[in-house]
C-alpha positions as CSV (number, residue, x, y, z in Angstrom):
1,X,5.4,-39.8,-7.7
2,X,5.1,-35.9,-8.0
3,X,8.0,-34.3,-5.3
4,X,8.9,-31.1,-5.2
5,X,11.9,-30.4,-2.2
6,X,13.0,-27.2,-1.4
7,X,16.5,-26.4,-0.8
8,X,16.6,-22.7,-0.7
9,X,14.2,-19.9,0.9
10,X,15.4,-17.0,0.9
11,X,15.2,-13.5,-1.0
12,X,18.6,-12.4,-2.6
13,X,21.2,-13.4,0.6
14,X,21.2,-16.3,2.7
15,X,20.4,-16.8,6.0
16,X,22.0,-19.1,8.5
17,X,18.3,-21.6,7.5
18,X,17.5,-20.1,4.5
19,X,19.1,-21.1,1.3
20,X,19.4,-18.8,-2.3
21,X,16.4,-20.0,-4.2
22,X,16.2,-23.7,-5.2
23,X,14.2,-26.7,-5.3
24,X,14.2,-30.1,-7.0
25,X,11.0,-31.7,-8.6
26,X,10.7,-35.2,-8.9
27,X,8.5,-36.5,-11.3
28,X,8.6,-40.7,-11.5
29,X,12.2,-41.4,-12.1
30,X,12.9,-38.1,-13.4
31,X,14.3,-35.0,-11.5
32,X,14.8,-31.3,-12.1
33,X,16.7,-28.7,-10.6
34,X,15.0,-25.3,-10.2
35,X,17.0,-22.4,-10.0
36,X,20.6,-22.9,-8.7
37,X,21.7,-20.5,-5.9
38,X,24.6,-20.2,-4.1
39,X,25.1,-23.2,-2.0
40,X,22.6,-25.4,-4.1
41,X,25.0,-28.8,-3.9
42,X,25.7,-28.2,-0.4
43,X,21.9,-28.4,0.3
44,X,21.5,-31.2,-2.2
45,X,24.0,-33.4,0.3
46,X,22.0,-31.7,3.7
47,X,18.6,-33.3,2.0
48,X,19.9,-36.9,0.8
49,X,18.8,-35.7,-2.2
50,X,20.3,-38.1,-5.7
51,X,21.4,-36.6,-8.6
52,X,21.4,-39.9,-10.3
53,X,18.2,-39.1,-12.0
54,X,18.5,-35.3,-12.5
55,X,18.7,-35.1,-16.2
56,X,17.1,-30.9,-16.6
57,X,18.3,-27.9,-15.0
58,X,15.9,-24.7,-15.2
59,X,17.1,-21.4,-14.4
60,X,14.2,-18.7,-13.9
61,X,16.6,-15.6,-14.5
62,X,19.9,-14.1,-14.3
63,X,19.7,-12.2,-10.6
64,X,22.6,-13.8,-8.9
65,X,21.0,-15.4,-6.0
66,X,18.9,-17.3,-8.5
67,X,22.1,-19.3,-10.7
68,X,25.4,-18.4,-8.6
69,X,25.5,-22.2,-7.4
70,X,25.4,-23.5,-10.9
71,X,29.2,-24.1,-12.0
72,X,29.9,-25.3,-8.2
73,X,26.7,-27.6,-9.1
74,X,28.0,-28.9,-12.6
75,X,32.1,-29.9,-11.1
76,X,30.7,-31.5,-8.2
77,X,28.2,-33.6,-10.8
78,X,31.6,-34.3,-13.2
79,X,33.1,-35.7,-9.7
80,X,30.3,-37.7,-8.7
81,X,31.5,-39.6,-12.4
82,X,28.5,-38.2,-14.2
83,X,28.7,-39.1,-18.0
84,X,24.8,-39.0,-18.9
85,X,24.1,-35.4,-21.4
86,X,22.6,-32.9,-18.6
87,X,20.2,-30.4,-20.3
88,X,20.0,-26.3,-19.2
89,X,17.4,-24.5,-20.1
90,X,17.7,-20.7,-19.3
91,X,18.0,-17.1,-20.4
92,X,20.2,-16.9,-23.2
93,X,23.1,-14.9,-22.4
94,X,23.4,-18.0,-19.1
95,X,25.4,-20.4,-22.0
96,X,28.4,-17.4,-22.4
97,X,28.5,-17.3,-18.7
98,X,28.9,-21.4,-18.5
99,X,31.4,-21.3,-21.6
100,X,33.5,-18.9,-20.0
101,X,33.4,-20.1,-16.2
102,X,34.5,-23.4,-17.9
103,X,37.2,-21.9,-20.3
104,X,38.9,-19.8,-17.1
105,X,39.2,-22.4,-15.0
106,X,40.3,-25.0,-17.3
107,X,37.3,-27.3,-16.7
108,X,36.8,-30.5,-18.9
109,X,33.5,-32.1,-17.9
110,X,32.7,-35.8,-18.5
111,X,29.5,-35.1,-19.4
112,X,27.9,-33.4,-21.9
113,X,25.9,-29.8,-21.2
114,X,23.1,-29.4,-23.7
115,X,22.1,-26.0,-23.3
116,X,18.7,-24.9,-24.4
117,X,17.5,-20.8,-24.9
118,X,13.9,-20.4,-22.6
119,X,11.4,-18.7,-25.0
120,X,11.1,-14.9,-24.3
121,X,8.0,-13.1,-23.9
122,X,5.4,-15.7,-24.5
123,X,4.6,-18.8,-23.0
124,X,4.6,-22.4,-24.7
125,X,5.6,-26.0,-23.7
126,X,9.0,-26.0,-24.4
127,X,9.6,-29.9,-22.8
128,X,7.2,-32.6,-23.1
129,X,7.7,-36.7,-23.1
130,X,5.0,-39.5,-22.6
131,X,5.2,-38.5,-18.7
132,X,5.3,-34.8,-18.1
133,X,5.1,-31.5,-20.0
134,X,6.8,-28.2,-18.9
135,X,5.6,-24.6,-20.0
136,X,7.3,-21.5,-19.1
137,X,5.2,-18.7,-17.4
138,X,6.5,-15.4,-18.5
139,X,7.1,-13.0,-15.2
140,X,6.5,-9.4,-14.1
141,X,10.3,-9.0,-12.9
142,X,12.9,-6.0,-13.0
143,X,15.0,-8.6,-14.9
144,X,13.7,-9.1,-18.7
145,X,13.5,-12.2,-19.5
146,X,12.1,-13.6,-16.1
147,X,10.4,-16.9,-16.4
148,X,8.2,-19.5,-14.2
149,X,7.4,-23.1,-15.0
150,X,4.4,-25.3,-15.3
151,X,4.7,-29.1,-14.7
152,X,2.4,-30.7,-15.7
153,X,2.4,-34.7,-14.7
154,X,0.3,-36.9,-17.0
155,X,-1.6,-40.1,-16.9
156,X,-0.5,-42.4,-19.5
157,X,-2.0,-45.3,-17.9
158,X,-5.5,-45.7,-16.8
159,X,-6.7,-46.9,-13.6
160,X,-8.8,-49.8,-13.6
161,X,-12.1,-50.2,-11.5
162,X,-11.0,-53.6,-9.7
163,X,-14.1,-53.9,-8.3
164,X,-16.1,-54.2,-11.3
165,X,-14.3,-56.4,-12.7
166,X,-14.2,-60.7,-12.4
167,X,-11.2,-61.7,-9.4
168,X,-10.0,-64.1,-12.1
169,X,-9.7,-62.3,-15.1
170,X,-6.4,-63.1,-17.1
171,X,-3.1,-60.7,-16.3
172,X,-3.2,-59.5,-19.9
173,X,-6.8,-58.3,-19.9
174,X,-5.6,-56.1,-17.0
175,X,-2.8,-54.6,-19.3
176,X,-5.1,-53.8,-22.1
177,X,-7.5,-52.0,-20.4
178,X,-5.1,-50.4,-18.9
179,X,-3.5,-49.4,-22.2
180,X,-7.0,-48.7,-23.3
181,X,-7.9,-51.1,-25.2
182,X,-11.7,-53.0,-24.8
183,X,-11.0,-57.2,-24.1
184,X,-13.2,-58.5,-26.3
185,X,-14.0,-62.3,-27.4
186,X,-13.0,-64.5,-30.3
187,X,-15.8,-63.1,-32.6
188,X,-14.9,-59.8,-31.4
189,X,-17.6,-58.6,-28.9
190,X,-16.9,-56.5,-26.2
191,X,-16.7,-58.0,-22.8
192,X,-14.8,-55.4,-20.8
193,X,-14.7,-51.7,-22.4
194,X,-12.3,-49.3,-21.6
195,X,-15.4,-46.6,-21.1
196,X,-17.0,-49.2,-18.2
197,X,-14.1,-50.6,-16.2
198,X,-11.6,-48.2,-16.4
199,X,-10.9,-44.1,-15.4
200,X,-8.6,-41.6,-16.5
201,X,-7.7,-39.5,-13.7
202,X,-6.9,-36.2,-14.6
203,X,-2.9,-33.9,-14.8
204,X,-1.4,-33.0,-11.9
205,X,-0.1,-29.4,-12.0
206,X,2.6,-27.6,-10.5
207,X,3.4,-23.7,-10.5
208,X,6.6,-22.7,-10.1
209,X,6.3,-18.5,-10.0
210,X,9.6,-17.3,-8.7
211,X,10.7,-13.7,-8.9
212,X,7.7,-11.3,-9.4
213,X,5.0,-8.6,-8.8
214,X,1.4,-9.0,-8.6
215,X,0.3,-9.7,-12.2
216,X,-3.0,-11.3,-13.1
217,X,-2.2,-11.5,-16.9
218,X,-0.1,-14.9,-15.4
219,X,-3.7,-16.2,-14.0
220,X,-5.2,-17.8,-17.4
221,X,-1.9,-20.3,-17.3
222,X,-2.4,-21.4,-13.9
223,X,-5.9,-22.0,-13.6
224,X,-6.8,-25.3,-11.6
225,X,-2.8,-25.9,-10.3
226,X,-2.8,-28.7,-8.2
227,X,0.0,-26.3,-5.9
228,X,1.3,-23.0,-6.6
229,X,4.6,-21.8,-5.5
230,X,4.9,-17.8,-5.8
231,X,7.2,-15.4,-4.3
232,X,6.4,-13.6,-1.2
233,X,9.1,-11.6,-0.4
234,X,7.5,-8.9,1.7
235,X,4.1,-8.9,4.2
236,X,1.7,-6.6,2.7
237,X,2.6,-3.5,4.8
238,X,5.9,-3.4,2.6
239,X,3.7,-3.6,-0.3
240,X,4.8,-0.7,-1.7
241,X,8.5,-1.9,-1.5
242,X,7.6,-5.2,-3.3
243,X,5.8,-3.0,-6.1
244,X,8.9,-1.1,-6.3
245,X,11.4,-4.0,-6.5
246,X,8.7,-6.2,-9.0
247,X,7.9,-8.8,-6.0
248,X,5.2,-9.3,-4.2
249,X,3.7,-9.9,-0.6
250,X,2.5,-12.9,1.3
251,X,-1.2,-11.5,1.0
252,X,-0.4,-10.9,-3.3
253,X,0.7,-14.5,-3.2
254,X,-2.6,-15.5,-1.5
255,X,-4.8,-13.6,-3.8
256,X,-3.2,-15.1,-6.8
257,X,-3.9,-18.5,-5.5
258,X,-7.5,-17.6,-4.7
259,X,-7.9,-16.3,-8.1
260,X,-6.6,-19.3,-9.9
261,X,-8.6,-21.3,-8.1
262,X,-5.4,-23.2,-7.3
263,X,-6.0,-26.2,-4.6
264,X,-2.8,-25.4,-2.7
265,X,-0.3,-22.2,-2.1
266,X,3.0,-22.3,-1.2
267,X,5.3,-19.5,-0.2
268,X,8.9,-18.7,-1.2
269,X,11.5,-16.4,-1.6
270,X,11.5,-14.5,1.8
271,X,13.6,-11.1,2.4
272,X,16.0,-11.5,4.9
273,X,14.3,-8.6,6.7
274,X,11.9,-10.7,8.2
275,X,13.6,-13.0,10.7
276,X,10.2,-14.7,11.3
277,X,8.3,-16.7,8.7
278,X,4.8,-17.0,10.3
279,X,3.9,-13.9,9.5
280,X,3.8,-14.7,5.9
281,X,1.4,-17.8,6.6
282,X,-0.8,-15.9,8.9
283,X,-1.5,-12.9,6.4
284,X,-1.7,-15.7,3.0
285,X,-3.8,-17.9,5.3
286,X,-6.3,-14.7,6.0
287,X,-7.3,-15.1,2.2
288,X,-6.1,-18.9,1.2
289,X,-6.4,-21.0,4.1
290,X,-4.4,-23.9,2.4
291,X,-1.0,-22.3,2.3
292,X,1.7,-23.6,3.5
293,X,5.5,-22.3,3.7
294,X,7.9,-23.5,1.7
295,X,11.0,-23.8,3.8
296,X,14.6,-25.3,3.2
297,X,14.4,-28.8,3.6
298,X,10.9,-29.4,3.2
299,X,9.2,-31.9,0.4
300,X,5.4,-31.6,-0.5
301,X,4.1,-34.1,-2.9
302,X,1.7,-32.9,-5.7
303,X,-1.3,-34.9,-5.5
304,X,-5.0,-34.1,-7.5
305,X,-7.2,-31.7,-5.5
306,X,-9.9,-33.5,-3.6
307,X,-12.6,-32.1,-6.5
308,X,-10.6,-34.1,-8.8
309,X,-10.5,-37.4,-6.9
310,X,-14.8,-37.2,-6.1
């Protein structure tokens, strides 16, 4: 399973259906917080969404609406009897902020934080297990450092071609090629070779771009994403705005997605100018018909682009 489920919307303030920026990202029996704005565990309860298996928070940058939920986030983990270590990785200068938010209100947590510094100015996989790997994208912000994230979902296991294969071959033949490893006889000829029975399908990629302008320097690091999520905070007759502020608009978004030859757009991060949301599909949809919008309460699951699964 690849999730992602977003719990907030919206561009700097709330709105009565738009969180602060936020989203959790499921991958197997692993989940990650996103970005924690005001209001994050409220929307976590609203979306039945368990924090059994969050083990990683990621913070993009230090604008308020993007981490103000966070210590309301960690004390309502510590009472939900959390004792498992929870790892952070964000800006720097985020671990004083913790330290101190902790210190001044005489907060003991159960569990232990494990903060961890997000590389500046460059990108590299900071995170990787047998499972998943995650790379942070540097941004085009107003806030230095602003980072987003590629998750990346691996294969570890191949996937057999049933159909080629004898209805009553033995279970462990199954696990081997599977494993990747040719079943061969006792005078060790190949009978069934990894190469002939079996696939391995390819990564599944997910682009998390959060706060920034148009910047096609980002595009070599998100070539072929499954689904990209980038910012749209203005339509594109605010474009000089979104210039202004380091965002971008709806038809930005759109071009980026075309020009990574991404399989999927999503669009975040709306300014509370715009009461209406269609807009923003309408004008991304003009340039990247697959675009969707990615509004509180909604989950997409990251699956391979159909290229991948001819």
């Amino acid at each position: 399973m690849f999730l992602v489920t977003i719990l907030g919307s919206s561009a700097a303030m709330p709105t009565p259906t738009r969180n602060q920026t936020s989203q959790i990202i499921t991958i197997e029996n692993t989940r990650f917080l996103v970005d924690c704005g005001d209001g994050t565990f409220v929307q976590i309860l609203r979306n039945g969404v368990s924090t059994k298996n969050l083990k990683y928070i990621f913070i993009s940058h230090l604008h308020t609406d993007h981490f103000t939920g966070l210590m309301a986030f960690l004390v309502c983990l510590g009472m939900q009897s959390r004792h498992s270590p929870l790892y952070i990785y964000a800006p720097a200068d985020l671990e004083q902020y913790i330290n101190l938010h902790l210190k001044i209100s005489q907060t003991t947590l159960d569990y232990e934080i494990i903060f961890q510094a997000l590389p500046e100015g460059k990108s590299e996989v900071f995170l990787e297990t047998a499972h998943f790997s995650v790379q942070n994208l540097p941004l085009e912000h107003r806030i230095k450092p602003c980072n987003g994230f590629l998750f990346t979902k691996k294969n570890p296991k191949r996937t057999i071609l049933a159909e080629k294969l004898p209805k009553n071959l033995l279970p462990k033949y199954y696990i081997d090629l599977q494993a990747g490893i040719d079943v061969k006889n006792e005078n060790d000829e190949i009978l069934f070779s990894v190469e002939d029975y079996t696939i391995l399908l390819p990564e599944c990629k997910y682009a998390y771009c959060s706060d920034t302008k148009y910047n096609t320097e980002l595009l070599p690091l998100i070539q072929n994403v499954d689904v990209l999520y980038h910012e749209a905070t203005f339509l594109h007759k605010d474009a000089q705005k979104a210039n202004n502020t380091y965002h971008s608009t709806a038809l930005e978004a759109a071009q980026m997605a075309q020009q990574a030859n991404a399989k999927q757009l999503l669009l975040g991060h709306f300014s509370i100018r715009y009461h209406d949301s269609k807009p923003f599909l309408e004008e991304a949809k003009s340039i990247f018909p697959n675009t969707y919008l990615a509004e509180d309460g909604v989950s997409f699951e990251i699956q391979l682009g159909e290229r991948e699964k001819e």
